[in-house]
N, C-alpha and C positions, 0 to 999 in steps of 0.2 A: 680188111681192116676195120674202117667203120661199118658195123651193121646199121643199117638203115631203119631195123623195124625197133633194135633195140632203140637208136638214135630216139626217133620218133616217141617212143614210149617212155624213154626218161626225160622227151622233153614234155612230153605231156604229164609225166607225174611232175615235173619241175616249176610248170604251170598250175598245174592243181595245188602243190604244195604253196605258191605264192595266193593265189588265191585265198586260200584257208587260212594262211598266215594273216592276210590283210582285213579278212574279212574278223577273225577272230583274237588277233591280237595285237594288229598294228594299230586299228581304230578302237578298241576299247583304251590302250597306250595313248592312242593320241586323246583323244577324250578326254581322258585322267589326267593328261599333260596339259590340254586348255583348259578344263574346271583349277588346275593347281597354279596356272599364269595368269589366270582370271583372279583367284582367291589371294596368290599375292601382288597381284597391282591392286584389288581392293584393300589390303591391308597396306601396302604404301599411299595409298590415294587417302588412306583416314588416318594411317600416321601424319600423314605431310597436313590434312585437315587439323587433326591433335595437335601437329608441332604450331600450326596457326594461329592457333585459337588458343596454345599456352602463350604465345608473344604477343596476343591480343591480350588475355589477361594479365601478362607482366607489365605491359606498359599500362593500364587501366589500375595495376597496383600501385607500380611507381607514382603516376598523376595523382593519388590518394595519397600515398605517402608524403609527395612534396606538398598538396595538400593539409594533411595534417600538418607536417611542418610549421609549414604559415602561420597555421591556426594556432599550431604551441609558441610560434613566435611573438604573434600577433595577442593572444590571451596575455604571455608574458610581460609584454611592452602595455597591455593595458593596465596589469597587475601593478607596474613597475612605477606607470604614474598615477595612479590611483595610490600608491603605496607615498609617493612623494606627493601629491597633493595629502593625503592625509598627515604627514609629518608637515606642512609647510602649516594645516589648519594646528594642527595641537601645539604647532610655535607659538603663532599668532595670537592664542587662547593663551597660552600662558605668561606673553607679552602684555596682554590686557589685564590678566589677573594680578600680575607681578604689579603693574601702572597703577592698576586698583588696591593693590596692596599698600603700594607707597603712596596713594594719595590719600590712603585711610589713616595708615601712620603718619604723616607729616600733618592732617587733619588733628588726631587724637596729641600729637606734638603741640601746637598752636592750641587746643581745648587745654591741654595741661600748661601751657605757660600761662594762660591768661588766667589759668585759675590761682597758679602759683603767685603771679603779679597782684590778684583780687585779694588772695592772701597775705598777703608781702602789705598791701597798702593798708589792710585791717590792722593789719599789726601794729605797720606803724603809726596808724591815726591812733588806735590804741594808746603806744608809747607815749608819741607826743601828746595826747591826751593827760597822759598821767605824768608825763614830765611836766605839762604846761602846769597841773593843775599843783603839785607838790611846790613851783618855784612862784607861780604867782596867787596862789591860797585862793585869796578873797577879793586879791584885785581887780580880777577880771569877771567879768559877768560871763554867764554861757553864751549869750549868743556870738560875742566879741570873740571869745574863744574857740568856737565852732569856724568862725571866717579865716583864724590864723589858721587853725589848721586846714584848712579848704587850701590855701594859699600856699602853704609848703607841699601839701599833696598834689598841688599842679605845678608846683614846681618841682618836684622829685618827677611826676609823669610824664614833662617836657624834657627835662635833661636823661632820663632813663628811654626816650623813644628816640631821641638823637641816638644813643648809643649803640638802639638793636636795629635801626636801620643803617 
């Protein structure tokens, strides 16, 4: 049944054949197998560094971003009163102008009445002048006539300042 010399001889090529096997394609195989478990843990080992260092950079963006935020808020709010201080000043300015307005017109009011009053009283010394002088001719002397009318003219000045105070 079993020959012994064949046994022997297919185990010895069965041995050679693993040999050869191992020596020429199990280790070049495994070889190739740990250069390619090596090359991808290093490409996960720099993914997972990449994925790092992009959540290092997102939050480093966000903190700029709420940053600038701020900053537009804050620029804003300064804008905002700087914008109300300047309308609170061009009020103010124009409250003074407006005050200055009317204390020039109320000024140029009081210039013109007084002129119109200085007129008013030339006239009527005038008048009375000329009434005095057509009723009484020759009777009266000038200077007698100059005192009546001094005397109606303070008296028209007294009753006419009653009335505008």
């Amino acid at each position: 049944m079993i020959d012994p010399g064949q046994f022997l001889q297919q185990t010895v090529n069965f041995l050679i054949l693993l040999f050869l096997l191992k020596r020429f394609l199990y280790q070049p195989i495994r070889k190739f197998l740990d250069e390619r478990t090596a090359a991808i843990e290093d490409t996960i080992a720099q993914a997972e560094a990449d994925q790092s260092e992009a959540e290092k950079l997102r939050s480093e963006l966000e903190e700029r971003l709420a940053e600038g935020r701020h900053e537009a808020k804050e620029y804003l709010d300064n804008a905002m009163r700087r914008s109300e201080k300047m309308h609170e000043e061009l009020l103010a300015e124009a409250k003074r102008e407006a005050e200055q307005l009317k204390q020039r017109a109320q000024a140029d009011i009081r210039r013109e009445q007084e002129q119109a009053w200085a007129e008013l009283k030339d006239q009527v010394v005038q008048l009375s002048f000329q009434i005095a002088s057509k009723v009484v001719k020759n009777s009266l002397d000038e200077k007698r006539h100059q005192e009546l009318v001094n005397d109606v003219v303070a008296d028209l000045d007294e009753s006419t300042l009653g009335e505008r105070l």
